[in-house]
N, CA, C and O atoms as a Maestro MAE file, in Angstrom:
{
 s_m_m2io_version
 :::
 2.0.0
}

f_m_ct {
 s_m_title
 :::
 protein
 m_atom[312] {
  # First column is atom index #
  i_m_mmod_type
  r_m_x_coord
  r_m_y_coord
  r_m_z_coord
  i_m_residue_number
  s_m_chain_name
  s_m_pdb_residue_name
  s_m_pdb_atom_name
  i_m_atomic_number
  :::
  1 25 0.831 -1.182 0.000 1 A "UNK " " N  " 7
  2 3 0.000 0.000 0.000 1 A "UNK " " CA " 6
  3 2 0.880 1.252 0.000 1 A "UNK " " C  " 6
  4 15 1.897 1.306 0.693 1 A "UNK " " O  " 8
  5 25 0.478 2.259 -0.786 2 A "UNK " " N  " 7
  6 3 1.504 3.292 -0.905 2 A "UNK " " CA " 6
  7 2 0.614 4.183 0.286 2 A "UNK " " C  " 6
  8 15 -0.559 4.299 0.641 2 A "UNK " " O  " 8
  9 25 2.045 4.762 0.678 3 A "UNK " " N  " 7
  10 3 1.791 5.872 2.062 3 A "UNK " " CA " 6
  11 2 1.864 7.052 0.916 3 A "UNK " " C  " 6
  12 15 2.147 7.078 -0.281 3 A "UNK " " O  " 8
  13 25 1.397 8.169 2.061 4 A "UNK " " N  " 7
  14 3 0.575 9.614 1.555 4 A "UNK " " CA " 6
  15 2 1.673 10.284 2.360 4 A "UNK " " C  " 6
  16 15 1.577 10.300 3.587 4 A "UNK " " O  " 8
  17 25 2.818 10.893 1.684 5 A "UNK " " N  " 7
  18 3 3.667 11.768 2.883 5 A "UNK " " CA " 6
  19 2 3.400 13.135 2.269 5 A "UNK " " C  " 6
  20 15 3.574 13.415 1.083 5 A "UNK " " O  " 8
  21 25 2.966 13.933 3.198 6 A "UNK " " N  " 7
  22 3 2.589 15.661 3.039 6 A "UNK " " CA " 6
  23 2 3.575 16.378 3.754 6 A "UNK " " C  " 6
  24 15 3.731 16.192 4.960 6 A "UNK " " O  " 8
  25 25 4.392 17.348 2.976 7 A "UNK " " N  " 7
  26 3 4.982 18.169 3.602 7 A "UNK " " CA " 6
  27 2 4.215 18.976 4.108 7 A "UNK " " C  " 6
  28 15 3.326 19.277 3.312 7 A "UNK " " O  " 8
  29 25 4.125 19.529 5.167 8 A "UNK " " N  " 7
  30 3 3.215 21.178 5.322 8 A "UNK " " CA " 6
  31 2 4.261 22.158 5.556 8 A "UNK " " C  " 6
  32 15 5.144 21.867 6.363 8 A "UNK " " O  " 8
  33 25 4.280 23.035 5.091 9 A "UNK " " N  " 7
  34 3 4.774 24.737 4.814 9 A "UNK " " CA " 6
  35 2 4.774 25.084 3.923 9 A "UNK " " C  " 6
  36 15 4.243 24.599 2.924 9 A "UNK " " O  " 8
  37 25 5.774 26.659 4.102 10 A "UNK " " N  " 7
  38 3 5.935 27.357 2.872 10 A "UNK " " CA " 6
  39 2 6.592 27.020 1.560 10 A "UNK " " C  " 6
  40 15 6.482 27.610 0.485 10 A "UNK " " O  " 8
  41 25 7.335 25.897 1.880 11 A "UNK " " N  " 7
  42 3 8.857 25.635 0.629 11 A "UNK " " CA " 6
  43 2 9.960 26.107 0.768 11 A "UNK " " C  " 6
  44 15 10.856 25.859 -0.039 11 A "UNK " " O  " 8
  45 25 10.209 27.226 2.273 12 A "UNK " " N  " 7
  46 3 11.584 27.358 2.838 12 A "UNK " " CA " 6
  47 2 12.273 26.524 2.984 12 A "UNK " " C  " 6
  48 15 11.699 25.488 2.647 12 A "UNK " " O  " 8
  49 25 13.732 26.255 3.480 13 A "UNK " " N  " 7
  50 3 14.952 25.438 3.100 13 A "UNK " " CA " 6
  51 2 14.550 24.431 4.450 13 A "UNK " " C  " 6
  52 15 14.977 23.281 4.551 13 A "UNK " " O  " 8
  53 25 13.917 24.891 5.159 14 A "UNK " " N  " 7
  54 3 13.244 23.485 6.540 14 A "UNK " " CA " 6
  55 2 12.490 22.450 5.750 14 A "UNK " " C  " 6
  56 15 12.586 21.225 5.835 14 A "UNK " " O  " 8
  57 25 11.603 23.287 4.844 15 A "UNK " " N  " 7
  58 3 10.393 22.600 4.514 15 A "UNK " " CA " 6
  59 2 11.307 21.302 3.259 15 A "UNK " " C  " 6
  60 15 10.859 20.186 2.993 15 A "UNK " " O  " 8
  61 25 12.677 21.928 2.673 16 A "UNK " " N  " 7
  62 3 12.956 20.989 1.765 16 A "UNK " " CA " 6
  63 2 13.660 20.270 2.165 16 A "UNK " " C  " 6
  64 15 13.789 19.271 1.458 16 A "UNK " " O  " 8
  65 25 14.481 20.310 3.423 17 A "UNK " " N  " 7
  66 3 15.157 19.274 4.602 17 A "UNK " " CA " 6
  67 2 14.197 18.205 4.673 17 A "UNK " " C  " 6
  68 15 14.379 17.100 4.162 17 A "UNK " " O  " 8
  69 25 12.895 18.644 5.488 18 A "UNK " " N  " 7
  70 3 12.180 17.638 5.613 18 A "UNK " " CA " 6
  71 2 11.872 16.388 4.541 18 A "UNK " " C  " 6
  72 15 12.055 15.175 4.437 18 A "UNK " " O  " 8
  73 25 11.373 17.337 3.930 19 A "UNK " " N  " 7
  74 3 10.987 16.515 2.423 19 A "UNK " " CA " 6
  75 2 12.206 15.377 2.103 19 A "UNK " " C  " 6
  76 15 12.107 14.151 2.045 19 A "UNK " " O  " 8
  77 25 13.399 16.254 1.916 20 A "UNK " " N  " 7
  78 3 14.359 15.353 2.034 20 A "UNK " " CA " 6
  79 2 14.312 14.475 2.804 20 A "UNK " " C  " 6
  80 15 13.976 13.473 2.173 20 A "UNK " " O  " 8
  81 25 14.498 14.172 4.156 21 A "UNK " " N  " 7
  82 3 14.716 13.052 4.874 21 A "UNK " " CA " 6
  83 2 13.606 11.977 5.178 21 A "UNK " " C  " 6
  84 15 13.675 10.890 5.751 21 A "UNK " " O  " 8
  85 25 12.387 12.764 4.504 22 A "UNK " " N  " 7
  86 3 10.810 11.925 4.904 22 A "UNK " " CA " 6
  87 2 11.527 10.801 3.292 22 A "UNK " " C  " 6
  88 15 11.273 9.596 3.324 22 A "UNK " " O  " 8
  89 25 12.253 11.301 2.208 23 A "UNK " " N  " 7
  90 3 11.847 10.449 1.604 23 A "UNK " " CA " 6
  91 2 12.803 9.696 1.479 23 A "UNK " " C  " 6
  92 15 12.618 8.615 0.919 23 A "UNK " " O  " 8
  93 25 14.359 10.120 2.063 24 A "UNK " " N  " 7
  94 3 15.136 9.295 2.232 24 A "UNK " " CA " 6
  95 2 14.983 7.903 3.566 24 A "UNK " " C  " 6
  96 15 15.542 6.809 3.485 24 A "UNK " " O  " 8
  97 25 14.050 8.383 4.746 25 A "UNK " " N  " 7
  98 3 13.478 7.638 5.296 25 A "UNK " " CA " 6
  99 2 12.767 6.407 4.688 25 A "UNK " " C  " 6
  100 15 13.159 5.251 4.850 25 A "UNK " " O  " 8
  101 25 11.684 6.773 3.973 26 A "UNK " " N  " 7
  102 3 10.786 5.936 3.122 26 A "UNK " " CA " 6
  103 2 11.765 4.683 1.946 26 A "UNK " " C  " 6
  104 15 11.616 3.468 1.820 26 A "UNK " " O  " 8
  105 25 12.576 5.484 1.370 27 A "UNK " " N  " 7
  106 3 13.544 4.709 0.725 27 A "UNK " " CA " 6
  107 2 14.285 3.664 1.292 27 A "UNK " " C  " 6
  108 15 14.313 2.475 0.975 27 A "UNK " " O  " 8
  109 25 15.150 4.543 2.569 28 A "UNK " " N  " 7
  110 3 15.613 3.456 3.020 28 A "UNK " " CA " 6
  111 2 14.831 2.048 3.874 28 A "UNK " " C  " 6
  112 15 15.368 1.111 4.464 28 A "UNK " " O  " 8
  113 25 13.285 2.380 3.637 29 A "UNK " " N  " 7
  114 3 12.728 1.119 4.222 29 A "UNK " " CA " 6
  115 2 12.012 0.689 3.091 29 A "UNK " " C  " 6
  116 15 11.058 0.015 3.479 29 A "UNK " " O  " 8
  117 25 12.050 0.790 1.682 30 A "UNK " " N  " 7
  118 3 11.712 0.165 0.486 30 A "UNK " " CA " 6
  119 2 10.003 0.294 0.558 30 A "UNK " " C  " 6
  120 15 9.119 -0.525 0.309 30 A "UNK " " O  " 8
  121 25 9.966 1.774 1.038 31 A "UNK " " N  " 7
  122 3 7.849 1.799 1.178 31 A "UNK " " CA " 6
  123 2 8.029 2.354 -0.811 31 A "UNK " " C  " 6
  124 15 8.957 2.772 -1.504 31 A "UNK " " O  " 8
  125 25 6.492 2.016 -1.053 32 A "UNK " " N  " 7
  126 3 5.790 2.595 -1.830 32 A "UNK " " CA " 6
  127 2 5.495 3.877 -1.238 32 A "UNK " " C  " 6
  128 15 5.127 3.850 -0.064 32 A "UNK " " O  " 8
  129 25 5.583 5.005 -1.819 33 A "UNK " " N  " 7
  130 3 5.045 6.381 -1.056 33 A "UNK " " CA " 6
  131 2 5.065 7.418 -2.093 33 A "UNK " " C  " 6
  132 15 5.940 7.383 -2.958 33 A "UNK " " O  " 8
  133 25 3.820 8.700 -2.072 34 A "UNK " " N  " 7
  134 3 3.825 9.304 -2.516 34 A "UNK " " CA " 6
  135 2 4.536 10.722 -2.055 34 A "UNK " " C  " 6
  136 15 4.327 10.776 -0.843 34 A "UNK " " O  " 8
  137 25 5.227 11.813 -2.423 35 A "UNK " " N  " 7
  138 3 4.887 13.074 -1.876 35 A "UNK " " CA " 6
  139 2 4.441 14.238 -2.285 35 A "UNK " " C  " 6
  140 15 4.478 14.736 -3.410 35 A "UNK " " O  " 8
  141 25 3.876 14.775 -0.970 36 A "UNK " " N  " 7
  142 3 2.845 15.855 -1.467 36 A "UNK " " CA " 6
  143 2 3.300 16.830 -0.683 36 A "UNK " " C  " 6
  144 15 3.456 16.590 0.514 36 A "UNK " " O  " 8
  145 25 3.716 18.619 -1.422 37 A "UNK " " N  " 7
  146 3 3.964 19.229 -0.839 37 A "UNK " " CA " 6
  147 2 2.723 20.612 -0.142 37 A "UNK " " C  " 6
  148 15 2.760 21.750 -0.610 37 A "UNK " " O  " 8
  149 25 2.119 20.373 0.543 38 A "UNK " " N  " 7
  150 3 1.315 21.488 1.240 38 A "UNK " " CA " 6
  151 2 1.835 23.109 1.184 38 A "UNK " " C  " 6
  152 15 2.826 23.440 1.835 38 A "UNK " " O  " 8
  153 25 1.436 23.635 0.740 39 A "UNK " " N  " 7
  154 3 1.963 25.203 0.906 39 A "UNK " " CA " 6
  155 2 1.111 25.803 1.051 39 A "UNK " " C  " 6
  156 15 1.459 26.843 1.610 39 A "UNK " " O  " 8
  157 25 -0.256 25.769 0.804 40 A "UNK " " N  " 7
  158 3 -1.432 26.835 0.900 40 A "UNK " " CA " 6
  159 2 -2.175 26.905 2.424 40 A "UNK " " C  " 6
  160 15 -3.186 26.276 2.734 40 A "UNK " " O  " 8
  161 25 -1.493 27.736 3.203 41 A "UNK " " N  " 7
  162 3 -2.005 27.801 4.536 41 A "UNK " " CA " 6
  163 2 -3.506 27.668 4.821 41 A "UNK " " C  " 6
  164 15 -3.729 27.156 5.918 41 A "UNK " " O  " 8
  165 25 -4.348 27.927 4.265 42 A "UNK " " N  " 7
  166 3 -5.663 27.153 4.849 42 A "UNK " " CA " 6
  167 2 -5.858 25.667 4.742 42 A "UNK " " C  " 6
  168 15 -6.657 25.086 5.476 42 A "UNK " " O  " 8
  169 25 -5.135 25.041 3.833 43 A "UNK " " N  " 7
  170 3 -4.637 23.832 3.761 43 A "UNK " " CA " 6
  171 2 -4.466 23.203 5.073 43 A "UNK " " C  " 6
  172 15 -5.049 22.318 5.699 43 A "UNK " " O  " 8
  173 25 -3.091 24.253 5.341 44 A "UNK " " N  " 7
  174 3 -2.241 23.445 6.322 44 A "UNK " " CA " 6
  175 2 -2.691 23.294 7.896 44 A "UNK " " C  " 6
  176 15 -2.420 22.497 8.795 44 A "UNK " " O  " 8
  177 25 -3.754 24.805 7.737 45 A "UNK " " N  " 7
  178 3 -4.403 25.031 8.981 45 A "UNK " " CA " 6
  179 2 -6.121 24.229 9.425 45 A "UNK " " C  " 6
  180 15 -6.943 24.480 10.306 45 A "UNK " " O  " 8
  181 25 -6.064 23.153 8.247 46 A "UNK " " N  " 7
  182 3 -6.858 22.349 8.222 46 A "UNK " " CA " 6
  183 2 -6.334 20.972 9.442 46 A "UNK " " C  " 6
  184 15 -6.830 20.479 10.455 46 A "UNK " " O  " 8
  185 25 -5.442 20.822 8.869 47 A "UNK " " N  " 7
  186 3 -4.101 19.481 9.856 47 A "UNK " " CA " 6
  187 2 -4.414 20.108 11.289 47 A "UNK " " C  " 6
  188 15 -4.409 19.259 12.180 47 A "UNK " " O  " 8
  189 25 -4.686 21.406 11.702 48 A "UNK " " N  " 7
  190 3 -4.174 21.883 13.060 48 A "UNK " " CA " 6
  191 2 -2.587 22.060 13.482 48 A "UNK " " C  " 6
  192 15 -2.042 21.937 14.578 48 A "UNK " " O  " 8
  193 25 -2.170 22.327 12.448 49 A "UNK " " N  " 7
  194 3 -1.057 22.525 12.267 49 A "UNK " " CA " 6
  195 2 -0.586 23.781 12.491 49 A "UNK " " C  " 6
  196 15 -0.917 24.619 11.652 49 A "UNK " " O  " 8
  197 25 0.240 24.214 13.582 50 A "UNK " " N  " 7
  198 3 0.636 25.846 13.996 50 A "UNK " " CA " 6
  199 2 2.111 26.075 13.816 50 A "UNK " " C  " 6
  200 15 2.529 27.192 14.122 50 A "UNK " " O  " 8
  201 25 2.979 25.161 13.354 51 A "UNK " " N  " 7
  202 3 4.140 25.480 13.311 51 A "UNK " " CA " 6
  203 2 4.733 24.482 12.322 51 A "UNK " " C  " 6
  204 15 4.709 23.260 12.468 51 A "UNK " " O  " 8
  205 25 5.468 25.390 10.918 52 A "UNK " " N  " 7
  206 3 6.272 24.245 10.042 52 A "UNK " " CA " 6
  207 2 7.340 24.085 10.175 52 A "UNK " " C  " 6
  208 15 7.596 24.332 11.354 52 A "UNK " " O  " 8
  209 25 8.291 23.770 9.600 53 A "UNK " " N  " 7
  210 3 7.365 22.506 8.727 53 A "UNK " " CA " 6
  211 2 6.953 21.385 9.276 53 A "UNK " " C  " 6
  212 15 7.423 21.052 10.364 53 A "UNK " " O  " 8
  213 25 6.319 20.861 8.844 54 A "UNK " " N  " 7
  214 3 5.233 19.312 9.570 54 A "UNK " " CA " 6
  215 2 5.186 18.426 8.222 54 A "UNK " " C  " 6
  216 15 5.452 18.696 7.050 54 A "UNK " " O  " 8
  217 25 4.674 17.088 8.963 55 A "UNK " " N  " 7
  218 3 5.201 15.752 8.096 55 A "UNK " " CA " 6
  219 2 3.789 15.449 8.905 55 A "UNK " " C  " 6
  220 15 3.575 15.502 10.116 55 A "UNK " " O  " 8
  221 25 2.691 15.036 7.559 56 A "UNK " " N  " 7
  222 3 1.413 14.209 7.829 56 A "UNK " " CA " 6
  223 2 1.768 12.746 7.391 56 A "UNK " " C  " 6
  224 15 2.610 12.626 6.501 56 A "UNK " " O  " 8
  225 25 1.319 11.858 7.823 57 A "UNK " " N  " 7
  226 3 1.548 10.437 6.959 57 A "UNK " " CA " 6
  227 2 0.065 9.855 7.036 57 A "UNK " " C  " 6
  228 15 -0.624 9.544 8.006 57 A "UNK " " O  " 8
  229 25 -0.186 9.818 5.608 58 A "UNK " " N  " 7
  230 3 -1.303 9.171 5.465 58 A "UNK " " CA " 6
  231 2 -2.677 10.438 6.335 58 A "UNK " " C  " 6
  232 15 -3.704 10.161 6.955 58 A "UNK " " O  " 8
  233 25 -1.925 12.064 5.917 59 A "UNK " " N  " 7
  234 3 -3.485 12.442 6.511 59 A "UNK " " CA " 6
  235 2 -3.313 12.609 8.377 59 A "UNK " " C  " 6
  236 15 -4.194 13.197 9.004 59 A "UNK " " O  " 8
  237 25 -2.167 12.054 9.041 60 A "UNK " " N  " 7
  238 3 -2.326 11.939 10.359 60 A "UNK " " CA " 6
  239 2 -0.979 12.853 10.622 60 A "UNK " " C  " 6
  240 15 0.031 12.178 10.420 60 A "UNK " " O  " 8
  241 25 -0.684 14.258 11.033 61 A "UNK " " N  " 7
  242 3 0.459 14.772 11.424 61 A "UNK " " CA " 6
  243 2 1.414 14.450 12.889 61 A "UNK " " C  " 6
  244 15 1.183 14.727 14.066 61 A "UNK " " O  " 8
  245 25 2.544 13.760 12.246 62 A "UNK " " N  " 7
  246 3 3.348 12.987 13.432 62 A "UNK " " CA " 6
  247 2 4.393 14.052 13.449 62 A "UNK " " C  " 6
  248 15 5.318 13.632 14.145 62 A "UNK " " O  " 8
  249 25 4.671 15.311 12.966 63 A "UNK " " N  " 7
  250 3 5.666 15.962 13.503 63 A "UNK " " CA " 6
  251 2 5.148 17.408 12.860 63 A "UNK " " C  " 6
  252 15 4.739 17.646 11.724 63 A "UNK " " O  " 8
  253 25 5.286 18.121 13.792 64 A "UNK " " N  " 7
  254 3 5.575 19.613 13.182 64 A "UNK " " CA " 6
  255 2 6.115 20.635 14.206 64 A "UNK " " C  " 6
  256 15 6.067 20.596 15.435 64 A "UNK " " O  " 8
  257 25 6.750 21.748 13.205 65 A "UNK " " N  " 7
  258 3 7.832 22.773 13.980 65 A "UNK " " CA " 6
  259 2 9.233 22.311 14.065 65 A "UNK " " C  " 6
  260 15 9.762 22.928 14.989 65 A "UNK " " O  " 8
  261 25 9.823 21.734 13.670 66 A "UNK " " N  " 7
  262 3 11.138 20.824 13.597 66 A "UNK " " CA " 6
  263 2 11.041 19.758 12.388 66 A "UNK " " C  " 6
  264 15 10.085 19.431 11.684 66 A "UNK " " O  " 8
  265 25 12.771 19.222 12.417 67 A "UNK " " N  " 7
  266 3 12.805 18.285 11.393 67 A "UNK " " CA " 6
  267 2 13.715 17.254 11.994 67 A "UNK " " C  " 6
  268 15 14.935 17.282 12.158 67 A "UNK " " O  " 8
  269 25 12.599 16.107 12.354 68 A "UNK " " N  " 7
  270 3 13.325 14.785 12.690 68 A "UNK " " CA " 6
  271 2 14.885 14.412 11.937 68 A "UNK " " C  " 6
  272 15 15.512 14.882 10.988 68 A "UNK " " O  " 8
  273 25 15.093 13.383 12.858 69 A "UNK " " N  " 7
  274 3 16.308 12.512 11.520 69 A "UNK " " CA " 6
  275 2 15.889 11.552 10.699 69 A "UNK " " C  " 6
  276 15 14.783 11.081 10.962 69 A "UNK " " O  " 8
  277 25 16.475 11.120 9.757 70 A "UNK " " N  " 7
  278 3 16.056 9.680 8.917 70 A "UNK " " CA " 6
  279 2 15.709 8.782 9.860 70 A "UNK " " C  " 6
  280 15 14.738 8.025 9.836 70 A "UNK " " O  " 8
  281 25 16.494 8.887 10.647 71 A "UNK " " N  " 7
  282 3 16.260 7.165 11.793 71 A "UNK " " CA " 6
  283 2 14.496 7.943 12.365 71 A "UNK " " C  " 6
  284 15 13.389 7.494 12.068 71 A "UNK " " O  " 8
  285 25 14.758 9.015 13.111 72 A "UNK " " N  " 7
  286 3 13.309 8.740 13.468 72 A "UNK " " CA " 6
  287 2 12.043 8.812 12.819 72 A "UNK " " C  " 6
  288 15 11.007 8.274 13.208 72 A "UNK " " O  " 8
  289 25 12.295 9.944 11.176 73 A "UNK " " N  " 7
  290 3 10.999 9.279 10.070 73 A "UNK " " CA " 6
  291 2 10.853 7.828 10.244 73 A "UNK " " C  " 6
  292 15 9.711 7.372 10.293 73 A "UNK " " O  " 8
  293 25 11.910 7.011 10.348 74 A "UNK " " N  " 7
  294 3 11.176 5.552 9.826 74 A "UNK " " CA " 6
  295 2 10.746 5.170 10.918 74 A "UNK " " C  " 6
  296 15 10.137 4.105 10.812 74 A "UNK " " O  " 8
  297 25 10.807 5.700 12.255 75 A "UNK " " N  " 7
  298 3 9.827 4.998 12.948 75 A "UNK " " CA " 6
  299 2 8.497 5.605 13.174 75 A "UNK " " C  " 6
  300 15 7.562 5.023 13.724 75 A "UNK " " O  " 8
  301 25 8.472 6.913 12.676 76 A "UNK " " N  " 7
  302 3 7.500 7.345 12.114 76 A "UNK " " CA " 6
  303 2 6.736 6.431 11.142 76 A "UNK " " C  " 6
  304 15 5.741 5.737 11.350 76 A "UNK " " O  " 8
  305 25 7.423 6.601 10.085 77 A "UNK " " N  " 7
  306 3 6.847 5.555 8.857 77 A "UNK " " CA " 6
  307 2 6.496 3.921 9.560 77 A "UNK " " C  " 6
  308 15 5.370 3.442 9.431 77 A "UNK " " O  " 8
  309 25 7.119 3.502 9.974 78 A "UNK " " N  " 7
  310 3 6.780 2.167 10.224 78 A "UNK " " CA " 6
  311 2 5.308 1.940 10.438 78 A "UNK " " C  " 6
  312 15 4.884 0.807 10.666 78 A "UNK " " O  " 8
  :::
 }
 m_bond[311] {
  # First column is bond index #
  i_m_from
  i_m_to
  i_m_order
  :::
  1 1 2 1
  2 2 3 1
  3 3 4 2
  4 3 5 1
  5 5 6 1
  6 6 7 1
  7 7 8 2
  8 7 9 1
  9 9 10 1
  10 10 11 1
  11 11 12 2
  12 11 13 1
  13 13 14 1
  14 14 15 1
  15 15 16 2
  16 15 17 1
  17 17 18 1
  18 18 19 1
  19 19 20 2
  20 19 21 1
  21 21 22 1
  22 22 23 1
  23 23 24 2
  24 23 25 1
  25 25 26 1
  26 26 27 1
  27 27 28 2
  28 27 29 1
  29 29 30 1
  30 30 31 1
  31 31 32 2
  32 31 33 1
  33 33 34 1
  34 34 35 1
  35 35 36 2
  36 35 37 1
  37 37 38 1
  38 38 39 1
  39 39 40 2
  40 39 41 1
  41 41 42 1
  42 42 43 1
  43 43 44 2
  44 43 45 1
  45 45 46 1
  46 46 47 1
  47 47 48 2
  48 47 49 1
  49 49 50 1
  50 50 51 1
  51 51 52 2
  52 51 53 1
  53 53 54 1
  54 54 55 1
  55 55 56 2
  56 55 57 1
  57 57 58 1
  58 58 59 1
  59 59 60 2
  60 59 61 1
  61 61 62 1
  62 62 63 1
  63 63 64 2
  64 63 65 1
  65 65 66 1
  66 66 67 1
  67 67 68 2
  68 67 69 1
  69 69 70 1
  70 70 71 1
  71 71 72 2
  72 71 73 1
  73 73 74 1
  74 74 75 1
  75 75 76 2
  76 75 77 1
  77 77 78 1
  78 78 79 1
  79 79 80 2
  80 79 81 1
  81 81 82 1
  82 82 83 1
  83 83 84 2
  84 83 85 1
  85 85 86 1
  86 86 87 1
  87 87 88 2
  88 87 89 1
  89 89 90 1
  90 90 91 1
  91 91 92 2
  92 91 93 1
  93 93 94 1
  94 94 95 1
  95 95 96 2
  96 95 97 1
  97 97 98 1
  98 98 99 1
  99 99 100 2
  100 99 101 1
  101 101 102 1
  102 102 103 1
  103 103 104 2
  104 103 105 1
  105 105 106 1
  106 106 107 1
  107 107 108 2
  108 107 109 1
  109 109 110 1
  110 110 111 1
  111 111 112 2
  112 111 113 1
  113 113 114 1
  114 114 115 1
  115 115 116 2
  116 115 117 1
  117 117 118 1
  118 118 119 1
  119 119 120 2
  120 119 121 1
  121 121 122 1
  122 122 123 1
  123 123 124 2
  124 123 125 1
  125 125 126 1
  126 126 127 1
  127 127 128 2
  128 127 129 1
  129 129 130 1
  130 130 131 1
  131 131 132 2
  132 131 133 1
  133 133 134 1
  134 134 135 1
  135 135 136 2
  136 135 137 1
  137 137 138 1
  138 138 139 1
  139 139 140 2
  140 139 141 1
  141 141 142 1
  142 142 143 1
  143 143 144 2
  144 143 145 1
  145 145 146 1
  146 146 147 1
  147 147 148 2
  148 147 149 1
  149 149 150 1
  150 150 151 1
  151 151 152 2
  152 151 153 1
  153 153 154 1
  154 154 155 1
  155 155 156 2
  156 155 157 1
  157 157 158 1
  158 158 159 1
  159 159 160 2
  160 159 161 1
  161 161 162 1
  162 162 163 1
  163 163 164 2
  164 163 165 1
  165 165 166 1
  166 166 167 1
  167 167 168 2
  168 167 169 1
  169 169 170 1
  170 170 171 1
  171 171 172 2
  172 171 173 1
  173 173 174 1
  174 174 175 1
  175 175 176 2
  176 175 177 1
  177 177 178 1
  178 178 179 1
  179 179 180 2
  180 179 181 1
  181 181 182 1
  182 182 183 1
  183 183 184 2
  184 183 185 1
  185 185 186 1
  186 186 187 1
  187 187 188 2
  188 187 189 1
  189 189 190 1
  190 190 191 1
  191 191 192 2
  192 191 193 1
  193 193 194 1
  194 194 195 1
  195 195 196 2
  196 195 197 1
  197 197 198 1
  198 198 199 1
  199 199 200 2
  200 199 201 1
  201 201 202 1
  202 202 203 1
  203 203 204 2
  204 203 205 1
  205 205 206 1
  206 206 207 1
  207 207 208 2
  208 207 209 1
  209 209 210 1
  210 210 211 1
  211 211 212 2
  212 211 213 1
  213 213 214 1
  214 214 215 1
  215 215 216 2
  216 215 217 1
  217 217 218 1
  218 218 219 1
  219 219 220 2
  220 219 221 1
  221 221 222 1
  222 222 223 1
  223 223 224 2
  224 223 225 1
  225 225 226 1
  226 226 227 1
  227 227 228 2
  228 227 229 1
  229 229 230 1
  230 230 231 1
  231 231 232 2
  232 231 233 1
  233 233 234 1
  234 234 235 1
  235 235 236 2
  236 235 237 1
  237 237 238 1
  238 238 239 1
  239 239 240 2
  240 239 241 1
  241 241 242 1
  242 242 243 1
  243 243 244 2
  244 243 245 1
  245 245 246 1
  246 246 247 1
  247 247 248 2
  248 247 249 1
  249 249 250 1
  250 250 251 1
  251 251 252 2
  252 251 253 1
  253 253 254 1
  254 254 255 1
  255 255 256 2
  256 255 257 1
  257 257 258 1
  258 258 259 1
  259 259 260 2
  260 259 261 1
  261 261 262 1
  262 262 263 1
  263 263 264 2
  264 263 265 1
  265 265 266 1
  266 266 267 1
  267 267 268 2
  268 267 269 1
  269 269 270 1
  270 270 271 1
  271 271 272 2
  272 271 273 1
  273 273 274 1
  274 274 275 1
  275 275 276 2
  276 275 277 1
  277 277 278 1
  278 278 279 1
  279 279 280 2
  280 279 281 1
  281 281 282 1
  282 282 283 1
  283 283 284 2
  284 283 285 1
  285 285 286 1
  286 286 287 1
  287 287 288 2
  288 287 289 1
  289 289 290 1
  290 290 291 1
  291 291 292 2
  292 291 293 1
  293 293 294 1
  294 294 295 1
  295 295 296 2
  296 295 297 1
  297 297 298 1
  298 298 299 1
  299 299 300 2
  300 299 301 1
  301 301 302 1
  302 302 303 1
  303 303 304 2
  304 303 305 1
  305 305 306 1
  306 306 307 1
  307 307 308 2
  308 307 309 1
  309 309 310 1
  310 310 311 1
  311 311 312 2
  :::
 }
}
């Protein structure tokens, strides 16, 4: 089953860290996954989301305001 990974923010250099490591995460555990980058703040303020960048998976936000490491996306992802 392919996972749904959403960046939420603006597209500042956090927001492309993240992105980065959500999908080097995903890679290094051989998921199917899509990504989707969120930028349109009523969007993002839909999630309940008050601080970016944030990482939804599958629709459910497991991090925002910071940017995990690879090791802890995948236990995110898992």
């Amino acid at each position: 089953m392919t996972k749904k990974l959403q960046i939420l923010g603006s597209g500042c250099s956090n927001c492309q860290k993240l992105a980065a490591h959500a999908e080097a995460a995903a890679q290094a555990m051989g998921l199917e996954y899509e990504l989707e980058k969120v930028t349109d703040v009523n969007e993002i303020t839909k999630f309940g989301v008050m601080m970016t960048p944030a990482l939804a998976v599958d629709g459910e936000v497991k991090v925002s305001g910071r940017i995990p490491s690879v090791d802890e996306l995948k236990g995110m992802l898992a």
